[in-house]
LOMAR-378945 format. One line per field, with one value per residue (C-alpha): y negated, z negated, x negated; residue in one letter. Coordinates in steps of 0.1 Angstrom, whole numbers. Each point is the difference from the previous one (the first is absolute). Last residue first. Layout:
% residues N
Y <- c(Y | ...)
Z <- c(Z | ...)
X <- c(X | ...)
res <- c(A | ...)
//
This chain:
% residues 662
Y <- c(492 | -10 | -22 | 24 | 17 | 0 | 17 | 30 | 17 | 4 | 18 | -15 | 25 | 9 | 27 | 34 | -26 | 30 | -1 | 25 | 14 | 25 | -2 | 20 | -5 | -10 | -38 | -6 | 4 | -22 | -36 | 3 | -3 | -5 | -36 | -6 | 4 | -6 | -35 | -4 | 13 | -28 | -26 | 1 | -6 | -37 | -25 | -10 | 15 | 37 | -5 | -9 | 33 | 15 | -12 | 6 | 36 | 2 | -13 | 26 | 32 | -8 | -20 | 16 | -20 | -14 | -7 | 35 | 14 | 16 | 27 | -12 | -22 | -29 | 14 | 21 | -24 | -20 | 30 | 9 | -36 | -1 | 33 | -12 | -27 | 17 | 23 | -31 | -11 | -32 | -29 | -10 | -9 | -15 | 15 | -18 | 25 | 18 | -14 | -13 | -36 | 6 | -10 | 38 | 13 | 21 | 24 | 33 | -13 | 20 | 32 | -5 | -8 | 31 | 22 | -10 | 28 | 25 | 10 | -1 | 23 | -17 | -1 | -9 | -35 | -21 | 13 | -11 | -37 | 0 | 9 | -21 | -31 | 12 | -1 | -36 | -13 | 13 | -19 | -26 | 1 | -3 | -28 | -17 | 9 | 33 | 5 | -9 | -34 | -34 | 7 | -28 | 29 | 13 | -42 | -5 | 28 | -12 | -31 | 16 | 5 | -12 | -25 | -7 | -33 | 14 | 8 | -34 | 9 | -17 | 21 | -8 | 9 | -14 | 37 | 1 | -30 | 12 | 34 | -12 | -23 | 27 | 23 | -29 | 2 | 34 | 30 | 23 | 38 | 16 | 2 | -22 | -26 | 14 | 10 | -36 | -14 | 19 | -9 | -37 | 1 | 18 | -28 | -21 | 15 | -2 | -41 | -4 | 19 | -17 | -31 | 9 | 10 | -31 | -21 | 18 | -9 | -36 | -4 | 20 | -28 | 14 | -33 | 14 | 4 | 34 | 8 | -19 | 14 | 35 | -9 | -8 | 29 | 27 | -21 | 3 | 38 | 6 | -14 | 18 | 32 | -11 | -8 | 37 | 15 | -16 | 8 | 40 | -1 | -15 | 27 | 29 | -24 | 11 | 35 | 9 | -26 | -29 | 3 | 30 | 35 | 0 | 39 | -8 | -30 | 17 | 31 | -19 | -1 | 29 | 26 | -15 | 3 | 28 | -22 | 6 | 35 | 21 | -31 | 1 | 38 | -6 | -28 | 28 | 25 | -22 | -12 | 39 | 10 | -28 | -34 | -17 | -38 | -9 | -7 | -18 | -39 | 8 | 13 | 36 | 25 | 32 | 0 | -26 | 31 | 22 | -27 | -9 | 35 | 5 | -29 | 5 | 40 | -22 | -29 | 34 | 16 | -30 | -6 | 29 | -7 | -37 | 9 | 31 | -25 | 17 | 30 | -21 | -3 | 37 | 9 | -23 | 17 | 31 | -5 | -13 | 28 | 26 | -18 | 1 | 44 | -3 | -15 | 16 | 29 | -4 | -12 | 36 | 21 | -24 | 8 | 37 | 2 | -19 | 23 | 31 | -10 | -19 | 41 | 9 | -14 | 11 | 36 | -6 | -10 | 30 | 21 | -15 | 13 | 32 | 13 | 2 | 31 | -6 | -3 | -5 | 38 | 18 | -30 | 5 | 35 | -1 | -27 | -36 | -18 | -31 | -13 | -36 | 3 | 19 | 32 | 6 | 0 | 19 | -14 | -26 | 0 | -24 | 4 | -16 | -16 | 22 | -19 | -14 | -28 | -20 | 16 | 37 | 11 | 33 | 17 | 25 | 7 | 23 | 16 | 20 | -12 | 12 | -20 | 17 | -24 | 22 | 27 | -26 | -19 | 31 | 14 | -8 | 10 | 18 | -8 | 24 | 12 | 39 | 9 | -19 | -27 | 8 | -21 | -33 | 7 | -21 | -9 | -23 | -7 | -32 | 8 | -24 | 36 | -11 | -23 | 23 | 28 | -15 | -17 | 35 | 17 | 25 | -20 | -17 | -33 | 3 | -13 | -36 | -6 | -36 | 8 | -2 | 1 | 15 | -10 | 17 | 4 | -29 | 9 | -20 | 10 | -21 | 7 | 32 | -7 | 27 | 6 | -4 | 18 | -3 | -35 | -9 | -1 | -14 | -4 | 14 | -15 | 20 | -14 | 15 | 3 | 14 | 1 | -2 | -22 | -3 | -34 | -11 | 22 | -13 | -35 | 8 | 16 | -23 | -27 | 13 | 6 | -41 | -10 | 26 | -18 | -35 | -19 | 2 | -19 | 29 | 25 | -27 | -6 | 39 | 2 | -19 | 13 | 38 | -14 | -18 | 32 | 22 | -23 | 3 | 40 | 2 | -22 | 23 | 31 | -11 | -11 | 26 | 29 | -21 | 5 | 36 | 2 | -19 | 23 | 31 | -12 | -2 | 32 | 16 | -21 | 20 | 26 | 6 | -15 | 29 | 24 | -7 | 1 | 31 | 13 | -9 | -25 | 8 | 20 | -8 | -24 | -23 | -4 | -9 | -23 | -17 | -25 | -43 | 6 | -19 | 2 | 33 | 14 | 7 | -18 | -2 | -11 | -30 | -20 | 26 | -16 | -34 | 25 | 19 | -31 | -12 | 33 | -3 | 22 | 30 | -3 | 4 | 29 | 19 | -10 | 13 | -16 | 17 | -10 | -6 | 1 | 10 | -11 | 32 | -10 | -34 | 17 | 21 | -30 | -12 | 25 | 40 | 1 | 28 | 9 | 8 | 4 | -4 | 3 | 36 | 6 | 2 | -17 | 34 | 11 | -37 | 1 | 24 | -24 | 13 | -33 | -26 | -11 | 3 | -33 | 6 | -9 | 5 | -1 | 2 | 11 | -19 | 17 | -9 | 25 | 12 | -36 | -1 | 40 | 2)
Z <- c(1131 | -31 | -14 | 5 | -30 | -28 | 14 | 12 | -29 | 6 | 31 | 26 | 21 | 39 | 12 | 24 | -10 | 17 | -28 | -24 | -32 | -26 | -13 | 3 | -18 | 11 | 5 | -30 | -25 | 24 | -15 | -31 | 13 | -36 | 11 | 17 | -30 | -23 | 11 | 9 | -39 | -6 | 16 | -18 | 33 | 0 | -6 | 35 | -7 | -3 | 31 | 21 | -12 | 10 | 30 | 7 | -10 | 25 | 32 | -11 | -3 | 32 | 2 | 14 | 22 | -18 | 10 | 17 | -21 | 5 | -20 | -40 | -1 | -17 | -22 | -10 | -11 | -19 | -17 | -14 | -10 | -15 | -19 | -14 | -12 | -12 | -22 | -17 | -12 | 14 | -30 | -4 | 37 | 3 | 9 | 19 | -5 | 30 | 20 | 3 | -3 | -36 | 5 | -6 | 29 | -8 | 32 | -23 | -29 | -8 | 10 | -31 | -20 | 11 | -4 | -37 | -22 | 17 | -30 | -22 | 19 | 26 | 0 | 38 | 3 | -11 | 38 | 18 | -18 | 13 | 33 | 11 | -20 | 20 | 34 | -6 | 24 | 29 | -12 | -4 | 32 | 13 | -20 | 17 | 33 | 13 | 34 | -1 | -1 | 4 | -7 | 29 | 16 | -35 | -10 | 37 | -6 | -30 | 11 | 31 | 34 | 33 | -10 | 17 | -10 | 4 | 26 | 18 | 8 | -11 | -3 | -30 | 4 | -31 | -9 | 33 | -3 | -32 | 10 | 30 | -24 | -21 | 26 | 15 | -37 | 3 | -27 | -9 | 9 | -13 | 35 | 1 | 17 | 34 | 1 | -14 | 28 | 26 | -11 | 1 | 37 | 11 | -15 | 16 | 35 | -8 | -3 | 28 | 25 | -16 | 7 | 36 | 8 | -15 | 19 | 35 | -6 | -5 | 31 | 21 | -15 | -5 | -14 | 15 | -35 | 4 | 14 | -30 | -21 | 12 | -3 | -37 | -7 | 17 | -18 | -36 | 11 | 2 | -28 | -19 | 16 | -6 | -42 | -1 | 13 | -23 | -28 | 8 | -2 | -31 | -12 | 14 | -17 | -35 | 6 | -22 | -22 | 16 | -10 | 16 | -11 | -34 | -9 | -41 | 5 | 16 | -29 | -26 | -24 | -31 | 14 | 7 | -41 | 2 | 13 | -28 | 0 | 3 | -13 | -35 | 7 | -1 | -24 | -26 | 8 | -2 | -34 | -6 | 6 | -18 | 18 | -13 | 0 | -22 | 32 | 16 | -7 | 3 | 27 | -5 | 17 | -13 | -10 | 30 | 24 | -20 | 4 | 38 | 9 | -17 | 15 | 36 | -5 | -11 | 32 | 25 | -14 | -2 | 37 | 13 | 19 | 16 | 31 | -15 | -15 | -20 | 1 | -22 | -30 | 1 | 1 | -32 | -19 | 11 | -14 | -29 | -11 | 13 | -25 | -24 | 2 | 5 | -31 | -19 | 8 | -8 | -33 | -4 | 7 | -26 | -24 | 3 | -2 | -32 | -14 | 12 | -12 | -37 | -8 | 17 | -20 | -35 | 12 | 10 | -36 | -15 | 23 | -15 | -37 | 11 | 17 | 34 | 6 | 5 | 31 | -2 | -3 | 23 | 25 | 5 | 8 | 20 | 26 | 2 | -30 | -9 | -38 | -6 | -14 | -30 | -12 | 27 | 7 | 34 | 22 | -13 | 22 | -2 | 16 | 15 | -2 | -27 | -15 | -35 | 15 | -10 | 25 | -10 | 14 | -7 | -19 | 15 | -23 | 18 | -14 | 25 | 36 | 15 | 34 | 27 | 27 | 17 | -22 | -27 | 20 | 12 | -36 | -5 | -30 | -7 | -11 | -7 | -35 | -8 | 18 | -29 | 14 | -2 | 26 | -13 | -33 | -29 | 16 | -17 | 12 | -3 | 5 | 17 | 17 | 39 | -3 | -23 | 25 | 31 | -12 | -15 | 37 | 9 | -17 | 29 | 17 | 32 | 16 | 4 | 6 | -6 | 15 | -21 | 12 | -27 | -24 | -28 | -37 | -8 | 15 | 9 | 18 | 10 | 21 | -4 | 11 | -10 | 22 | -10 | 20 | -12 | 4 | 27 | -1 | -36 | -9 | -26 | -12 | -4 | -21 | -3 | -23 | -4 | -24 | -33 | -27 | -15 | -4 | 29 | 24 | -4 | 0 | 35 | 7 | -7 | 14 | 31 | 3 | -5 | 24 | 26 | -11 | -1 | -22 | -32 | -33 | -18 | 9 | -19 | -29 | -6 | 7 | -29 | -26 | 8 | -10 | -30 | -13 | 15 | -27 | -30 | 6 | 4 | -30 | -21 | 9 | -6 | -35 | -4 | 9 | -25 | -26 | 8 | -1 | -31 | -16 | 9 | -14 | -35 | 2 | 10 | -30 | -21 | 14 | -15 | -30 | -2 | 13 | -32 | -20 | 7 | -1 | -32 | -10 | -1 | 31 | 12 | 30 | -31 | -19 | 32 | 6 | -32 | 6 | -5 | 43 | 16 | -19 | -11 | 36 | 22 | 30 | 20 | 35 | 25 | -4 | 6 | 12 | -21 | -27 | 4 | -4 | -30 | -18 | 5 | 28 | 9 | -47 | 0 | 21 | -20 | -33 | 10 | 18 | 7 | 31 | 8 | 32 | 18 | 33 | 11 | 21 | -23 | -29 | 13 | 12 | -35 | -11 | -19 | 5 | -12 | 12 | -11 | 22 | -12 | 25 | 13 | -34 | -18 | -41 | -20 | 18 | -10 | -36 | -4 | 1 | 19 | 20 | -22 | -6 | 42 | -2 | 11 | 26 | -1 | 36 | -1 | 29 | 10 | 2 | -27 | -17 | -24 | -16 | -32 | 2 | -15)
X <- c(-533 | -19 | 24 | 27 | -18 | 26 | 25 | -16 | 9 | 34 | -4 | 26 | 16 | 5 | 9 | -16 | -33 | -21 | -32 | 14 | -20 | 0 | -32 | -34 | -28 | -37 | 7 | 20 | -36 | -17 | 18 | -17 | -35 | -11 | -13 | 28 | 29 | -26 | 1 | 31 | 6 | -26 | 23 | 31 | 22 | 23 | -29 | -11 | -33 | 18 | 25 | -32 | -16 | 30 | 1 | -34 | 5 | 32 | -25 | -22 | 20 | 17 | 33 | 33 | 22 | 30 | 38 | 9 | -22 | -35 | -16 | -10 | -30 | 19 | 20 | -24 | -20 | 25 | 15 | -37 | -4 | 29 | 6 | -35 | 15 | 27 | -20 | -18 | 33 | 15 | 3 | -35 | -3 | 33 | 33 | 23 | 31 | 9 | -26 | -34 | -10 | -11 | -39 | -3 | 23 | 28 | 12 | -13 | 19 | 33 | -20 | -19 | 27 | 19 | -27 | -11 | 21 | -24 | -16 | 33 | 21 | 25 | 31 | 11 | 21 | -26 | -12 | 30 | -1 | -38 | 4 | 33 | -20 | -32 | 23 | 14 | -28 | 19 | 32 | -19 | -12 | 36 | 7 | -29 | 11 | -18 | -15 | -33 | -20 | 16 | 41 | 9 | 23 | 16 | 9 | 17 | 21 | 14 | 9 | 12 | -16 | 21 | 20 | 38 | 23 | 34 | 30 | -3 | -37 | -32 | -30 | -26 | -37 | -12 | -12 | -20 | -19 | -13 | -6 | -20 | -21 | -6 | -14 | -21 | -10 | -9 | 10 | -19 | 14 | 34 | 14 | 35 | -20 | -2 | 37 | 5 | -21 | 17 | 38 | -11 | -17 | 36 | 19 | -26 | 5 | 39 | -2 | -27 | 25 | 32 | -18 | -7 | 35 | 14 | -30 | 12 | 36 | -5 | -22 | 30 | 23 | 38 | 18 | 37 | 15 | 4 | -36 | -16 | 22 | -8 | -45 | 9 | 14 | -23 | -34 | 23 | 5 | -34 | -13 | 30 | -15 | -35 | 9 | 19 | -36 | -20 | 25 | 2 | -39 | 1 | 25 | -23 | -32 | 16 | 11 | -28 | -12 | -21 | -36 | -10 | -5 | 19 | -2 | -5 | 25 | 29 | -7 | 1 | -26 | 4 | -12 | -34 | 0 | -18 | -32 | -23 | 10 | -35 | -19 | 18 | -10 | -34 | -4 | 19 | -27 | -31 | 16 | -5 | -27 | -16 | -5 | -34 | -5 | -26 | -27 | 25 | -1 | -40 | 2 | -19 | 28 | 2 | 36 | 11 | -7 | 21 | 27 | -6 | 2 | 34 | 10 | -8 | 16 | 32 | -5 | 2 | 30 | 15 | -8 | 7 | 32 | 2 | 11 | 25 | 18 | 32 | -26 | -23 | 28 | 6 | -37 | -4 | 25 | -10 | -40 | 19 | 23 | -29 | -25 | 25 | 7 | -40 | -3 | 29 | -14 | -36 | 17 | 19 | -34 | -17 | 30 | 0 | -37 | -2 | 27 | -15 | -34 | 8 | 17 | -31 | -23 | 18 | -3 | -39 | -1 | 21 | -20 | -32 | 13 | 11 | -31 | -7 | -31 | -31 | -24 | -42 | -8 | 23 | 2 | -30 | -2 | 28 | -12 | -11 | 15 | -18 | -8 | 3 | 37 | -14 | 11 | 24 | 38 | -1 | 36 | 23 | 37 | 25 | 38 | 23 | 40 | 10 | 32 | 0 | 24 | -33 | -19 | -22 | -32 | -1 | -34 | -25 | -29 | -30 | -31 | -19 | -4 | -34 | -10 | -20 | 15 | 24 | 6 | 5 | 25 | 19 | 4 | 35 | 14 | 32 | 31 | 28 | -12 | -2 | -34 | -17 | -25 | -40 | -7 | 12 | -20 | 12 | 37 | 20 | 27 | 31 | 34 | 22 | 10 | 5 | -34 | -18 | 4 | -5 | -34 | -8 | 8 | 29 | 26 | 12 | -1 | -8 | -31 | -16 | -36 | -19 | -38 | -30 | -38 | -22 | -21 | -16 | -1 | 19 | 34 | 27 | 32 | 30 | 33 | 10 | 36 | 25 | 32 | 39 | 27 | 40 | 8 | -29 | -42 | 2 | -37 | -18 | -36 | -26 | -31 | -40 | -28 | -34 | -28 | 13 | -7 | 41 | -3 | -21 | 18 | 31 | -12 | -11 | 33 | 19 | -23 | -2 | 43 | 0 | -22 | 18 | 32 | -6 | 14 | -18 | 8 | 17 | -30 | -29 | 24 | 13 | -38 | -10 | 32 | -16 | -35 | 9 | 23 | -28 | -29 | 26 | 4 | -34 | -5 | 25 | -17 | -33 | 18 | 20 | -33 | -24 | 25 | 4 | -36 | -3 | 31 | -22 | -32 | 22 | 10 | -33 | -15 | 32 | -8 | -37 | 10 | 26 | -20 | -26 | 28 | 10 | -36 | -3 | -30 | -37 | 4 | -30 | 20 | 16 | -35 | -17 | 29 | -8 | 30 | -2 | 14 | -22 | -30 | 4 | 10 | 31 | 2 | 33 | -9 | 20 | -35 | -25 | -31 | 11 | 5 | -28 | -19 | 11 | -4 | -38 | -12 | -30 | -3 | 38 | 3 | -26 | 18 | 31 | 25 | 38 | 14 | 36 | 13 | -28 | -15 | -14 | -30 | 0 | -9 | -26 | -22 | 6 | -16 | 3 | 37 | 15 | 32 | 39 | 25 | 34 | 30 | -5 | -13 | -27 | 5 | 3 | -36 | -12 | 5 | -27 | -28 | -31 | -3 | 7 | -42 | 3 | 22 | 37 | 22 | 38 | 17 | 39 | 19 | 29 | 30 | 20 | 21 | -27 | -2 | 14 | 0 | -40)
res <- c(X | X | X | X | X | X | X | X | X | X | X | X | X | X | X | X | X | X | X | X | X | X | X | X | X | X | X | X | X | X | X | X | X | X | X | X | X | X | X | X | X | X | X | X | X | X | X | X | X | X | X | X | X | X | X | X | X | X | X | X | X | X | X | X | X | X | X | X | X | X | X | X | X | X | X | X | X | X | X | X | X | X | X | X | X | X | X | X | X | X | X | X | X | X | X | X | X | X | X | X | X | X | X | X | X | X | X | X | X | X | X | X | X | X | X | X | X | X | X | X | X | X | X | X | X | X | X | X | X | X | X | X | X | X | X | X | X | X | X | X | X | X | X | X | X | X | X | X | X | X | X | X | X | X | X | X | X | X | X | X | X | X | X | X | X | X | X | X | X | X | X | X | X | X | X | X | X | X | X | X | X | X | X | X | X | X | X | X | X | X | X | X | X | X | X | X | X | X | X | X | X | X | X | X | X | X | X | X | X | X | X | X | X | X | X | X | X | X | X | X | X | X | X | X | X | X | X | X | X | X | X | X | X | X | X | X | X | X | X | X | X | X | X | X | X | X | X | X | X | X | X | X | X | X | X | X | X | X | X | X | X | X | X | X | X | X | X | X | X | X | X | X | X | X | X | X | X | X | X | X | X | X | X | X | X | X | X | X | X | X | X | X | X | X | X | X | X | X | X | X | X | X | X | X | X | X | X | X | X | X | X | X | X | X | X | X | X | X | X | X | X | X | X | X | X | X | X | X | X | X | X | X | X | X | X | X | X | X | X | X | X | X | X | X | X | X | X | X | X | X | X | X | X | X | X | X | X | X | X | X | X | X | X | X | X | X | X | X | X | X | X | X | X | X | X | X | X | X | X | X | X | X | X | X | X | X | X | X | X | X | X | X | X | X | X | X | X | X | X | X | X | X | X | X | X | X | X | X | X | X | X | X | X | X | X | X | X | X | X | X | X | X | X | X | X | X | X | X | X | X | X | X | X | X | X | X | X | X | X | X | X | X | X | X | X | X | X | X | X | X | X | X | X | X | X | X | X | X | X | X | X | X | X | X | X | X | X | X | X | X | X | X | X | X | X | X | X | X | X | X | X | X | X | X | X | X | X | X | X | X | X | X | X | X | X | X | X | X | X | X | X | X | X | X | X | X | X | X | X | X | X | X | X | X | X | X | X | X | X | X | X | X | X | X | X | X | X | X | X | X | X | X | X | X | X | X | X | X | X | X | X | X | X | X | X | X | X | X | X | X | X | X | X | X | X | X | X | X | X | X | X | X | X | X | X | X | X | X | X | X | X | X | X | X | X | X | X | X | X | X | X | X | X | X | X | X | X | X | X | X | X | X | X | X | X | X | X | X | X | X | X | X | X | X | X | X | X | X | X | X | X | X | X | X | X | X | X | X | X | X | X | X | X | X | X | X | X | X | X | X | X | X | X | X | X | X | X | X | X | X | X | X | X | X | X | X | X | X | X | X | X | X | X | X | X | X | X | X | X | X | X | X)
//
C-alpha cells in the first residue's frame, strides 16, 4: 500500500465482528493502518474511522443511510454500497492481492477527500485572513491616535494568532549614535496588571532587542528552555512576580516603508481557545501551543500593515503638533505687538470649540442635525486661533491712535494759538504807537485795547482747552460741537495772512462722534479680515482644513448683512463664522479693561448679545446655546496670557463693532 505510505495521517479501518478473524488484517497493521472491530455504532464513533467495513450486525443497529449521516467524511465498504460481496472479499474468496488492492484503493480515495477537505478549509481560512488582514489594514489606516492605534494592533494581534498576551516596543533615536527601546503597550487576558512605559538600551541581550537589531523574527516554543548559544535571554521577572508562565513566544520587527526596524511585536502563550486563562505552569502546560507557520505568516502580514501604520500616525501627530506650534506662534507673535489685548484669540478659539461640541447635542430644532466631527471642530478652532492675523496688516499710526487728532497734530495747533496771541499782541502794540505818534493818545482808548487783547487771548486759551478736551475719544456733546464750530470760523486778520486755528481736516477728526478713528481710519481697522484671510490662502492647507480662511473671513459678518468685509447675509456666512461671532463678540466685550472700554460682566455681555440676536445681526439659537450650555465658564478656569497695565495704547480690531455699547 505505497500510494499513500508517505502521508502521515493514520488510517482507521473498522470492521463488523463477522470480519474479525480474517487474515488480511495482520498484512494491513501498520503504524499508519489500524484496523478495528466495531461491534456498534457507539464504537464507531470512539475511533472515528476512515473507512468502515459493515457487516450484517452493523447494518441491522443502522441502515446505511444513517451511518453515513453519522460518518459523513467515512469510506464505507459494504454490498449495498459498494455492488461487492465483501464477505466474499474478507474469506478470502478472491486473492489476497486483490483484496489489498480494493482495500487501498478505498484508502486512496478517503485520502484525496481529506486532502480535498484540507484545500478547501485551507482555502477558506486563507480567504477569511485575506478579509480580515484587508479589515484591519482599513480600521489601523484610519486611526490617529497613537495609543488607539498601538491597542488595536495588538488586539487584532491577539485575535488571530489566539494567544493570551501581547505587547509592542517601539525604538526611539535618543542621539546619532544611541538609540533606546520603548515598551510602550502590554495586554494580557489572563490577568491585569498596572503598566508603566520603560525605556532601556537597545542591545541584543533581550528578544525585543534582538529582533529589533536583527529584523529577524523568533520563534521561541518554550522561553525557558532557550539554548545557551543565542545572546538573548528571557526575562522572567514578570512571572516571578505575578505567578505568570510564559511559554510560546513569536517576536517579529516592525518595519517602515524605508524597510527600516522602527519596533517590534511580541505574542505571548498561543492557546487552544482564547477563553482559556493562564495562571501558572501547569496551565499554561496544557492550554498553550506552539506558533505555527501558517499564523506566523498572518501575524507577519499584520505587522508589515503595523510598522507602516505606526510610522504614519507617529508622522501626523507630528505634523499636528509641528502646525499647532506654527499657529499657537503665530498668534503669540501677533498678541505681543499688543500686549493689552493679548489672550484674546486664544480665549474666543477655546469659546468656539466649546460652542461647537455644545451645538452637537443641542435639541433646537434648527440644530439638532448639526454635528461638527473632530475635525471641523479642529479647523473652527484654529480659524479662531488667527482670526485677527491680519492685525499686521493696519498701520501702525492707526492701530496705536489714542486720540482723535494724529500725533503731533494738537503740538502744531498749539503753535498756531500761540502765533495768533503774538500777532494779537503786536496789532494792540501798533495801534497804541500811532496813537502816541500822531498825538491822539486817549487813556480810555488805551484801556479798551488792552482789554480786548485780554478777552481776545482768554478765548484763544478757551479754544485750545476745548480741543484738548475734545481730542479724547469719548461722546461727543453738542456744546462741544458748538465750540468746535465757532472755533473753526475763527479767522485772524494780519497783513502777513489770514490765520485759522484747526484745519479742514482737523476740524473733521475733532467732530468724529464716538472714538478716535475717522471713518477712513476705521476702515482701515475693519480691513483686518481682508489682511487675515489673503494671509491665510496664502498657507496650503490639507483638504480638511481647506475652510479656515473663509471662516475667519466672516467672524465680523452680521446675518441681516450689515457686517463687514463683504455684507454677507444669513445664508451666505457659514455656520462656523457665526459662531466665531458670537464667541468674538463676547469676549470682546468681557475682556480686561482698555484704555477706550470698561469691561462688562458676564451678564450685562449676555444681554447684549441677546439684544444683538433679536436685532437680527447674531443667529439667535447659537446665543442660545451659547448661555444655556454656560459656554462662557469654560475661559474662566484657564489661564491666558494677559496684561492689564496699558504700557501703550492699541486698538483691538474686534472691538469695532460694539462702540455702541460703550
Amino acid at each position: 500500500m505505497n500510494s499513500y505510505s508517505n502521508t502521515q495521517r493514520t488510517i482507521t479501518i473498522g470492521y463488523g465482528p463477522s470480519y474479525a478473524h480474517s487474515e488480511i488484517w495482520r498484512e494491513l497493521k501498520s503504524k499508519l493502518i489500524i484496523p478495528t472491530e466495531i461491534v456498534s455504532p457507539t464504537a464507531a464513533q470512539r475511533y472515528q474511522p476512515a473507512l468502515l467495513l459493515l457487516d450484517s450486525q452493523l447494518l441491522r443497529e443502522l441502515p446505511l443511510p444513517e451511518w453515513q449521516a453519522l460518518f459523513p467524511n467515512a469510506i464505507f465498504l459494504c454490498t449495498d454500497a459498494m455492488e461487492l460481496d465483501v464477505d466474499l472479499i474478507l474469506s478470502n474468496g478472491l486473492p489476497r492481492n486483490q483484496t489489498l488492492k480494493l482495500l487501498e484503493m478505498a484508502c486512496y480515495q478517503w485520502l484525496l477527500k481529506c486532502e480535498k477537505n484540507d484545500r478547501a478549509r485551507s482555502q477558506e481560512t486563507s480567504f477569511r485572513y485575506l478579509n480580515k488582514l484587508a479589515d484591519i489594514g482599513i480600521s489601523l489606516s484610519a486611526e490617529d491616535d497613537l495609543m488607539t492605534l498601538l491597542r488595536k494592533i495588538l488586539s487584532e494581534g491577539q485575535n488571530i494568532a489566539c494567544c493570551d498576551a501581547a505587547s509592542l516596543y517601539l525604538i526611539n533615536e535618543v542621539n546619532e549614535r544611541q538609540k533606546e527601546l520603548i515598551f510602550k503597550l502590554t495586554q494580557n487576558d489572563s490577568m491585569d496588571m498596572p503598566f508603566e512605559e520603560t525605556r532601556f538600551s537597545l542591545d541584543d541581550s533581550s528578544i525585543a532587542g534582538y529582533v529589533a537589531l536583527t529584523d529577524k523574527e523568533l520563534n521561541i516554543p518554550d522561553a525557558y528552555q532557550l539554548p545557551p548559544t543565542v545572546p538573548y535571554r528571557f526575562n522572567q521577572s514578570f512571572d516571578r512576580k505575578t505567578g505568570y508562565r510564559t511559554k510560546s513566544i513569536f517576536a517579529i520587527p516592525l518595519t517602515n516603508k524605508q524597510k527600516s526596524v522602527i519596533g517590534v511585536l511580541q505574542f505571548i502563550n498561543r492557546k487552544k481557545a482564547r477563553s482559556l486563562k493562564i495562571s501558572d505552569a501547569k496551565s499554561a502546560a496544557a492550554y498553550t501551543l506552539a506558533f505555527d507557520s501558517d499564523i506566523n505568516m498572518v501575524l507577519q502580514a499584520l505587522a508589515s500593515q503595523a510598522g507602516i501604520a505606526i510610522e504614519n500616525t507617529i508622522l501626523q501627530n507630528d505634523i499636528k503638533a509641528l502646525f499647532e506650534g506654527f499657529v499657537n506662534a503665530s498668534v503669540a507673535a501677533i498678541e505681543q505687538r499688543d500686549p493689552t489685548t493679548s489672550g484674546h484669540s486664544f480665549r474666543v478659539a477655546d469659546l468656539c470649540v466649546d460652542l461647537a461640541e455644545s451645538v452637537s447635542v443641542s435639541k433646537l430644532n434648527s440644530l439638532s442635525r448639526v454635528q461638527f466631527s473632530e475635525t471641523e471642530v479642529r479647523e473652527l478652532k484654529y480659524a479662531a486661533l488667527l482670526h485677527d492675523f491680519g492685525k499686521v496688516g493696519v498701520r501702525e499710526a492707526v492701530l496705536v491712535k489714542e486720540k482723535k487728532l494724529s500725533e503731533g497734530s494738537l503740538d502744531n495747533i498749539r503753535y498756531r494759538i500761540l502765533l495768533a496771541q503774538e500777532r494779537l499782541k503786536s496789532q494792540a502794540l501798533a495801534e497804541q504807537l500811532d496813537m502816541y505818534h500822531s498825538d491822539a493818545a486817549d487813556q480810555r482808548r488805551f484801556d479798551e485795547i488792552n482789554h480786548k487783547l485780554a478777552a481776545d487771548v482768554a478765548m484763544l486759551n478757551e479754544f485750545f482747552q476745548a480741543i484738548v478736551q475734545v481730542n479724547e475719544p469719548s461722546m461727543l456733546r453738542q456744546d462741544n460741537q458748538d465750540m468746535l464750530e465757532r472755533i473753526n470760523a475763527y479767522r485772524l486778520d494780519s497783513p502777513e495772512e489770514e490765520l485759522g486755528i484747526i484745519t479742514a481736516e482737523e476740524f473733521d477728526l475733532l467732530t468724529i462722534t464716538r472714538g478716535s478713528l475717522s471713518p477712513s481710519e476705521r476702515k482701515e481697522i475693519e480691513s483686518h479680515v481682508v489682511h487675515t484671510q489673503n494671509f491665510l490662502n496664502h498657507i496650503p492647507w490639507t483638504k480638511e482644513f481647506q475652510n479656515i480662511p473663509s471662516i475667519a473671513a466672516a467672524h465680523h459678518e452680521k446675518l441681516d448683512g450689515s457686517g463687514y468685509p463683504y455684507g454677507m447675509k444669513s445664508d451666505e456666512i457659514p455656520l462656523p463664522s457665526k459662531i466665531m461671532t458670537v464667541c468674538d463678540i463676547y469676549d470682546a466685550l468681557t475682556a480686561a479693561d482698555r484704555p477706550y472700554k470698561p469691561a462688562m460682566n458676564t451678564e450685562r455681555a449676555i444681554d447684549i448679545l441677546r439684544s444683538e440676536a433679536g436685532s437680527g445681526l447674531l443667529d439667535q439659537d447659537l446665543v442660545e446655546v451659547f448661555v444655556e450650555a454656560k459656554v462662557y465658564r469654560v475661559i474662566d478656569t484657564r489661564e491666558y496670557s494677559t496684561s492689564t497695565e496699558f504700557r501703550s495704547f492699541s486698538h483691538h480690531p474686534c472691538d469695532y463693532d460694539l462702540h455702541k455699547h460703550d
